[in-house]
C-alpha positions as CSV (number, residue, x, y, z in Angstrom):
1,X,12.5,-37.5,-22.5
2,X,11.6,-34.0,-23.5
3,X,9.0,-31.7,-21.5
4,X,7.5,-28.5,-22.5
5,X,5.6,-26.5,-19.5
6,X,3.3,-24.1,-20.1
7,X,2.8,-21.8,-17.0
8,X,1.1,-18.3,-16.2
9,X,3.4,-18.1,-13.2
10,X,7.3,-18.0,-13.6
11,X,10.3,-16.0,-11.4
12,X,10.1,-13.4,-10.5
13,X,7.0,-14.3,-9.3
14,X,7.0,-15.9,-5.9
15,X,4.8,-18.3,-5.0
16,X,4.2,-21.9,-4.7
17,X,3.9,-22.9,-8.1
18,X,7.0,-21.0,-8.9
19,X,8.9,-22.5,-6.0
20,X,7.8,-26.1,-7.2
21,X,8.5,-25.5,-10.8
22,X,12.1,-23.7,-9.6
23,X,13.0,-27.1,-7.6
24,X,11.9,-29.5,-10.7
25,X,13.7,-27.6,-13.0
26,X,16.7,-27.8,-10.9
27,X,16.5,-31.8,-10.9
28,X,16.0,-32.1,-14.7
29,X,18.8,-30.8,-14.9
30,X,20.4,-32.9,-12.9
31,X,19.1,-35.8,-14.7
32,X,20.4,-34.3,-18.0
33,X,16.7,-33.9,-19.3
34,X,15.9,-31.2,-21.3
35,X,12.7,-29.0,-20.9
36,X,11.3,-25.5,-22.2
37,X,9.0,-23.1,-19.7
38,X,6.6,-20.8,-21.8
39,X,6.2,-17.9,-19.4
40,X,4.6,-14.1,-18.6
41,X,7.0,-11.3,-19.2
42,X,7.7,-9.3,-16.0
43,X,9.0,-6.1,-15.6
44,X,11.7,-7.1,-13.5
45,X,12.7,-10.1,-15.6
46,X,16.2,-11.3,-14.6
47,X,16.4,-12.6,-18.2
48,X,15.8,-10.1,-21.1
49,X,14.1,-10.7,-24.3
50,X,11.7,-13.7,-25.5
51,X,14.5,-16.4,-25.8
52,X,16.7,-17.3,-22.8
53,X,19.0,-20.0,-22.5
54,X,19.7,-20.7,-19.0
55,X,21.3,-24.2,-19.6
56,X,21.4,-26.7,-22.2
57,X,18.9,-28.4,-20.7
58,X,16.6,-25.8,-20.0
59,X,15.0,-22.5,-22.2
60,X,12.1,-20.2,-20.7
61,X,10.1,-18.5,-23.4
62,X,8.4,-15.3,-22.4
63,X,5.5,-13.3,-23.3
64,X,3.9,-10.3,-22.5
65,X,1.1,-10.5,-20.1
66,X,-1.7,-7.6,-18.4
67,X,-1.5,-6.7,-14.1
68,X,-4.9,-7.4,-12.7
69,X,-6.3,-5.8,-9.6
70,X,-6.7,-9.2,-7.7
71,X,-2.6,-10.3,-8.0
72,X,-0.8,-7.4,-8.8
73,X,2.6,-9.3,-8.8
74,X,1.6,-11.4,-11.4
75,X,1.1,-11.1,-15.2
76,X,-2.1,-12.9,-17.6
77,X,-0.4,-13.3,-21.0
78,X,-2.6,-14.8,-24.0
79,X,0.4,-15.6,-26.7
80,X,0.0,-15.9,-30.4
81,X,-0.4,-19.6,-31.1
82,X,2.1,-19.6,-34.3
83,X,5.0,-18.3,-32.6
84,X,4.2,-21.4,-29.3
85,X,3.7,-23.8,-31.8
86,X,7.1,-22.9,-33.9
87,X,8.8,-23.0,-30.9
88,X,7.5,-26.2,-29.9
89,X,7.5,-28.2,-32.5
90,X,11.3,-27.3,-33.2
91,X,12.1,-28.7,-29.9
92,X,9.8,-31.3,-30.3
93,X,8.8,-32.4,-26.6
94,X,7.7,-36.1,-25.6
95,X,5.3,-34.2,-23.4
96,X,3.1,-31.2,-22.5
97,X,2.5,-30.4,-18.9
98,X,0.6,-27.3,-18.3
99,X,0.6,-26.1,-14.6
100,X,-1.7,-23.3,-14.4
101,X,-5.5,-22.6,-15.9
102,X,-5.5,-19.1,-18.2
103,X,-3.8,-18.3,-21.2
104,X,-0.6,-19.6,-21.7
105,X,-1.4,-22.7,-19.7
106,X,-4.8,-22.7,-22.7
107,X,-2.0,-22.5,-25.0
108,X,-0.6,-25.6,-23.8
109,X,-3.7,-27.5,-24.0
110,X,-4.3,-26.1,-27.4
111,X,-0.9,-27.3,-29.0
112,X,-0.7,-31.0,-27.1
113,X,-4.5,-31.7,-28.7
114,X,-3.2,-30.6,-32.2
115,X,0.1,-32.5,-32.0
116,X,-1.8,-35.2,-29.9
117,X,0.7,-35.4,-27.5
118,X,0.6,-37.1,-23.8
119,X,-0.8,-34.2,-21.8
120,X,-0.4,-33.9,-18.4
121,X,-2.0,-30.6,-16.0
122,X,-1.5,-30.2,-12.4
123,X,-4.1,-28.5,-9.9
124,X,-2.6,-25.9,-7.9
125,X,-4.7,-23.2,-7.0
126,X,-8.5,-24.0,-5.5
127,X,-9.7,-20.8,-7.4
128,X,-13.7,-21.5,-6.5
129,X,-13.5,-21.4,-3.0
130,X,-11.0,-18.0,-3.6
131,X,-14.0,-15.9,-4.9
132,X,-16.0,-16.2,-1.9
133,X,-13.5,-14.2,0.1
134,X,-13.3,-11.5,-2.6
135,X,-17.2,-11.3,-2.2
136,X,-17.9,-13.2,-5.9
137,X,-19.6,-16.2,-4.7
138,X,-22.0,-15.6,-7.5
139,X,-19.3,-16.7,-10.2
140,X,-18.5,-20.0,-8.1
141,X,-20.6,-21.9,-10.3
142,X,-19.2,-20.6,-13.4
143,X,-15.8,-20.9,-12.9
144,X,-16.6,-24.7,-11.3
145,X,-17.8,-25.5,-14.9
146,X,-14.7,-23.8,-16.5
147,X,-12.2,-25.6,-14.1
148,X,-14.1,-29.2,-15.0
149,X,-14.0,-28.7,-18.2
150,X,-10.6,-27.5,-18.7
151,X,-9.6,-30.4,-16.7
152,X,-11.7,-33.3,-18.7
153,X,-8.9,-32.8,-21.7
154,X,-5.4,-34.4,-20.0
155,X,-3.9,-38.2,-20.0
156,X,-3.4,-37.1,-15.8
157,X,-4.2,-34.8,-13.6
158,X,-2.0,-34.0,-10.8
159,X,-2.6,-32.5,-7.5
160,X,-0.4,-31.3,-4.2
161,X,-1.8,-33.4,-1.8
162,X,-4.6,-36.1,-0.5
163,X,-7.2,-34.0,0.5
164,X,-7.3,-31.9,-2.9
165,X,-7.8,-34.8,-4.9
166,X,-10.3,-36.4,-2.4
167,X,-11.8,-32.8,-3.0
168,X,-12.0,-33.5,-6.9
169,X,-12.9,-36.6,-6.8
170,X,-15.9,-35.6,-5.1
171,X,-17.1,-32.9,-7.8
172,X,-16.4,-35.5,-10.7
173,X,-12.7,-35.1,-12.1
174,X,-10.9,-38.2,-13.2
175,X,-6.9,-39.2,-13.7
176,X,-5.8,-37.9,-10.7
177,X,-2.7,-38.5,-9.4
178,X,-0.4,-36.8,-6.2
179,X,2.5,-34.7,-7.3
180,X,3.3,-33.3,-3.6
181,X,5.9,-30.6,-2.2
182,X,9.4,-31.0,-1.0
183,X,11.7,-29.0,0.8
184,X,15.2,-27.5,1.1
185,X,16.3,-28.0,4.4
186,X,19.6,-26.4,3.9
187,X,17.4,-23.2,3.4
188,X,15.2,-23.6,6.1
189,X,16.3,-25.0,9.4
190,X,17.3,-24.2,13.1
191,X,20.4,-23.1,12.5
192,X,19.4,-19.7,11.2
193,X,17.6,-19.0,14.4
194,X,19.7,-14.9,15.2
195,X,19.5,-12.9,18.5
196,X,20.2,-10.1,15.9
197,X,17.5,-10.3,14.1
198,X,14.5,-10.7,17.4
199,X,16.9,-7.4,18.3
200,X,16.2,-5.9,14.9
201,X,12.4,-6.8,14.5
202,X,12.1,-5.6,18.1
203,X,10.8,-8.9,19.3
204,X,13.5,-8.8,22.4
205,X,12.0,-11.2,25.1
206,X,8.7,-11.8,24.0
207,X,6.8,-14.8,22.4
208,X,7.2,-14.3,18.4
209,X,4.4,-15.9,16.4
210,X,4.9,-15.5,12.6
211,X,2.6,-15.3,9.7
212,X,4.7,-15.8,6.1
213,X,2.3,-15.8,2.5
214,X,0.9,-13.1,0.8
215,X,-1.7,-10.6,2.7
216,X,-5.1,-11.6,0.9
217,X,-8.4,-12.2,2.7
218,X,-8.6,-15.8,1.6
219,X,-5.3,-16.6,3.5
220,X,-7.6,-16.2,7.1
221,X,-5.9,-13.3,7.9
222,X,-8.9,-12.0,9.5
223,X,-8.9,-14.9,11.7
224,X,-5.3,-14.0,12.5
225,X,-6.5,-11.0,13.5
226,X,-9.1,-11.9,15.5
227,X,-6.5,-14.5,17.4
228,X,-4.2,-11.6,18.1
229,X,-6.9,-9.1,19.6
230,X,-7.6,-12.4,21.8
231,X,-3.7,-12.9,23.3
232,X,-3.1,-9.2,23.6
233,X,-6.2,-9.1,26.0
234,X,-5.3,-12.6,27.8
235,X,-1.3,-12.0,27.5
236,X,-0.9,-8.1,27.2
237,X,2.6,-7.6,26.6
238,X,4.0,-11.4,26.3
239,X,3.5,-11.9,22.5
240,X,4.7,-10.4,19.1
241,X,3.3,-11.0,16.2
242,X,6.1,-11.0,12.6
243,X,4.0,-10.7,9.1
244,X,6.0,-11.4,6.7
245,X,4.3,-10.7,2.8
246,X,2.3,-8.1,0.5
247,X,-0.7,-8.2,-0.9
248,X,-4.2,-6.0,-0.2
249,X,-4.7,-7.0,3.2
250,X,-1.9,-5.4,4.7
251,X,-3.2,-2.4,4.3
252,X,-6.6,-3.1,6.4
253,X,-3.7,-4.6,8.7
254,X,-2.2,-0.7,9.0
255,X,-5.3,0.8,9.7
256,X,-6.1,-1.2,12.4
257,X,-2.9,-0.2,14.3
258,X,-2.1,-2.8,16.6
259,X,1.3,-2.1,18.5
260,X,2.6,-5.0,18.4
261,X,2.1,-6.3,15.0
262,X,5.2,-6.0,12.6
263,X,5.2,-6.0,9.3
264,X,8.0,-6.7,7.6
265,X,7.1,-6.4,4.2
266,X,8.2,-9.1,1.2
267,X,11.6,-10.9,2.1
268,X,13.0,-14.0,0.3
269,X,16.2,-15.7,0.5
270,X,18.7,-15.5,4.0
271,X,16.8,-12.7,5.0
272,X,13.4,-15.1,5.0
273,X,14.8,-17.8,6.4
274,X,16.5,-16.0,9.9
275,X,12.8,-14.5,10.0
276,X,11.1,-18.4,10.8
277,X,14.0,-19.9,12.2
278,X,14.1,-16.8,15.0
279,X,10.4,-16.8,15.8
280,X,8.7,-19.3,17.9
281,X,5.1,-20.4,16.7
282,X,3.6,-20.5,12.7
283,X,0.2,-19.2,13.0
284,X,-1.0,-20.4,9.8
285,X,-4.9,-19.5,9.9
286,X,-5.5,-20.4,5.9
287,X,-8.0,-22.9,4.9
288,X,-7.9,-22.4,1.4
289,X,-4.3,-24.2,0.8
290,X,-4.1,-27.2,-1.6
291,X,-0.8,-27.5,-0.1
292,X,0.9,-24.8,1.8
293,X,4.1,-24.7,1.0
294,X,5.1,-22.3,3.7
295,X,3.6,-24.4,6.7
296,X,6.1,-27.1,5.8
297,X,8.7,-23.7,5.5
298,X,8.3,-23.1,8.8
299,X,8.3,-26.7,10.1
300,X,11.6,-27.2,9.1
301,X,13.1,-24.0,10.6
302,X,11.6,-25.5,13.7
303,X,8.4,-23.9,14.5
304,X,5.3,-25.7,15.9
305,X,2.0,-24.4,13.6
306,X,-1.2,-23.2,14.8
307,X,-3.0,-24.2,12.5
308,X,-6.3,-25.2,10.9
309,X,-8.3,-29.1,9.9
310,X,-8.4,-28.5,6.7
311,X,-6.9,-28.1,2.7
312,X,-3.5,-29.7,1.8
313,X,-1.8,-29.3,5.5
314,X,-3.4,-31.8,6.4
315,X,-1.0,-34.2,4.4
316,X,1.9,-33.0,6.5
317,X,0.2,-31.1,9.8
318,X,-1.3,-33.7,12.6
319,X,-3.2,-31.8,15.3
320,X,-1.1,-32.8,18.7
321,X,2.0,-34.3,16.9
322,X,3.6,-31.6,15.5
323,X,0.9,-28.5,15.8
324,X,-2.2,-27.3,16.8
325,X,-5.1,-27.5,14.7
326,X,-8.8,-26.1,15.0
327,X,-11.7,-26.8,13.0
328,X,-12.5,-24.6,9.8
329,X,-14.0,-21.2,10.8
330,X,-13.5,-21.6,14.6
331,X,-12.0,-18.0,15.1
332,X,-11.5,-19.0,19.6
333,X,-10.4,-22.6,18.7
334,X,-7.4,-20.8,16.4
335,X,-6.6,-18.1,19.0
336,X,-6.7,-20.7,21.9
337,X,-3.9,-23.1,20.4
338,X,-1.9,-20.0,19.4
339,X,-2.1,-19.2,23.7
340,X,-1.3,-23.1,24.3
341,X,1.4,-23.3,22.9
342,X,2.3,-19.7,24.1
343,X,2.1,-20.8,27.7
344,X,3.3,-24.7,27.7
345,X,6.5,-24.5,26.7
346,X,6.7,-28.0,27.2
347,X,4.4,-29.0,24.6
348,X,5.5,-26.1,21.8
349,X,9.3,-28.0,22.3
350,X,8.1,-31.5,21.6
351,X,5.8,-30.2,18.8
352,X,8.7,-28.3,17.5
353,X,11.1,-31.3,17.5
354,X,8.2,-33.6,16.0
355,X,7.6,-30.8,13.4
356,X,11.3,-30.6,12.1
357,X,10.8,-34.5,11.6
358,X,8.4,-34.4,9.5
359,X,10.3,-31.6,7.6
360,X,12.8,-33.5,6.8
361,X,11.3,-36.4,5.5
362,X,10.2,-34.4,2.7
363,X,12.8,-34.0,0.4
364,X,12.8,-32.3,-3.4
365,X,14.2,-35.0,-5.7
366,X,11.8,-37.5,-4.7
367,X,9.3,-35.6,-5.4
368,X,10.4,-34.7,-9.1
369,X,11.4,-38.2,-9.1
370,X,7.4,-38.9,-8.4
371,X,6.7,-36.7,-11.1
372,X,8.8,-38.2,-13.8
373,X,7.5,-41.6,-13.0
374,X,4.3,-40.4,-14.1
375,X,5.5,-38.5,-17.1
376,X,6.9,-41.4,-18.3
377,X,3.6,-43.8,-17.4
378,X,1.9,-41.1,-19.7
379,X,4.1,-41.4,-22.1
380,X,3.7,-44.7,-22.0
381,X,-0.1,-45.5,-22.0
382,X,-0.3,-43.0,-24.8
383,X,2.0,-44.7,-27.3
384,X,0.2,-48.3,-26.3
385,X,-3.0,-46.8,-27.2
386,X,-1.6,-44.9,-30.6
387,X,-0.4,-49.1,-31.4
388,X,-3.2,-50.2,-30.8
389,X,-5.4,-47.7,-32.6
390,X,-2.7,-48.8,-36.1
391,X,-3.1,-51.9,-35.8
């Protein structure tokens, strides 16, 4: 089998989609199957030029793309479809999977109708209930018609978790399937827990509750906020809070001054994973998550999350087993699980144990493993129906 993936989000981005397509490529190659990534360009490329081989299993193909105000890390690229469809048809895949909604991923769809190839898209990003946070609720409806459409055309449509496709299912989408999120427990676990680094954040002897993602209204960082104006007056002095991440909302973050509030900027790698495993709680206040890749982060470094009923975490966070959860939107409910399990410490270890559990029952190659079942029922269904069409 052969699989070409069109994304509009590729390293050096970080992200979830990136971290999911960085894991999958990693087991294809493993498997010996060969694949192609069409890609933005990035400034800061480690490859240079259009062409890279990383592998001989594996080639990203990279085009320029346009910064826009809303994600300034990332890049909208609308290639030429001559060049994608050279490209493509040279390698000739057995399948198209497009991961992302815009240009390249359009490119994708494009070339898999004219080839009429199995086609298979995956739902990452709940972009509609985004704009409201960004105050353009007015374009919901619009871009609820785009998204639809866009995803009437594939032979599947895959989603990060159980709630997202209960979601779609509910506005009319059809061929869903789960393609769900792993993780690297020998990046993320206990063991990187440092009295060196509490010493360098400052966090000494108090309570550290950490934030990782990037700083963006729709990531309920104002309910963060509102939770930590709520322990510094119940707790004064007992509690730090580590943010971890860029984005526009750090900057309403600086003006509000809080003493106790660290930012730490971006970090990725060793450095990110001391930073969970030497804090003590996740407050995770987004609602917006079709998965949340960094809840189940921070689970596996050990951390009870303080979190909320609603999105993806819900496949892998259960309120009282291994974290704290509050109903969407209930700003004291969020801030009064965050002071539970501040103050039991009972309850935040056997959270914590329960958490790390879960973690590591969720591991990568089983989830590519997922995936390439249903690449290959695609494949499948399509040549059945192509035989039964000739004769």
């Amino acid at each position: 089998m052969k699989v070409a993936f069109f994304t509009d989000t590729f390293a050096p981005e970080v992200n979830g989609v990136v971290t999911t397509l960085s894991r999958l490529s990693s087991y294809l190659e493993k498997k010996e199957i060969r694949h192609i990534f069409f890609a933005p360009e990035y400034e800061n490329n480690s490859e240079t030029g259009l062409n890279e081989v990383f592998s001989e299993m594996r080639k990203v193909y990279r085009f320029p793309g346009l910064k826009f105000n809303v994600s300034p890390n990332s890049r909208l690229a609308f290639p030429i479809p001559i060049p994608v469809f050279n490209i493509c048809d040279k390698f000739a895949p057995d399948i198209v999977h497009v991961t992302t909604e815009f240009g390249i991923g359009h490119a994708g769809l494009i070339y898999a109708q004219v080839r009429k190839l199995p086609l298979v898209m995956s739902y990452h990003t709940d972009y509609s209930n985004y704009l409201k946070y960004h105050r353009l609720t007015l374009l919901s409806p619009i871009a609820e018609i785009f998204f639809k459409q866009f995803y009437s055309f594939p032979d599947r449509v895959l989603v990060p978790s159980r709630f997202t496709l209960e979601q779609l299912h509910g506005k009319g989408y059809s061929n869903l399937g789960i393609w769900s999120r792993g993780i690297d427990t020998r990046n993320y676990n206990p063991g990187y827990r440092s009295s060196r680094v509490r010493d360098e954040l400052g966090i000494g002897d108090r309570f550290a509750f950490l934030n990782v993602g990037r700083l963006s209204s729709e990531k309920g960082l104002d309910t963060l906020m509102y939770a930590i104006g709520r322990i510094n007056e119940c707790y004064s002095g007992k509690a730090v809070f580590i943010i971890t991440g860029e984005g526009p909302y750090e900057e309403k973050i600086r003006r509000v001054g809080i003493g106790n509030v660290i930012l730490t900027g971006f970090k990725r790698g060793r450095e990110l994973s001391e930073i969970y495993a030497s804090c003590d709680c996740f407050a995770f206040p987004s609602a917006t998550e079709t998965f949340g890749n960094t809840g189940l982060e921070a689970m596996a470094s050990g951390l009870a999350v303080a979190g909320i009923n609603s999105g993806g975490v819900t496949d892998y966070l259960v309120h009282g087993q291994n974290g704290l959860l509050s109903a969407n939107g209930d700003k004291d409910g969020f801030a009064r699980n965050m002071m539970e399990l501040m103050s039991n410490k009972d309850l935040c270890n056997r959270l914590s144990q329960n958490a790390l559990d879960t973690a590591r029952s969720r591991d990568w190659d089983s989830v590519s493993e997922c995936l390439l079942a249903e690449h290959r029922a695609v494949i499948e269904r399509k040549t059945m129906a192509a035989v039964k069409r000739v004769s």
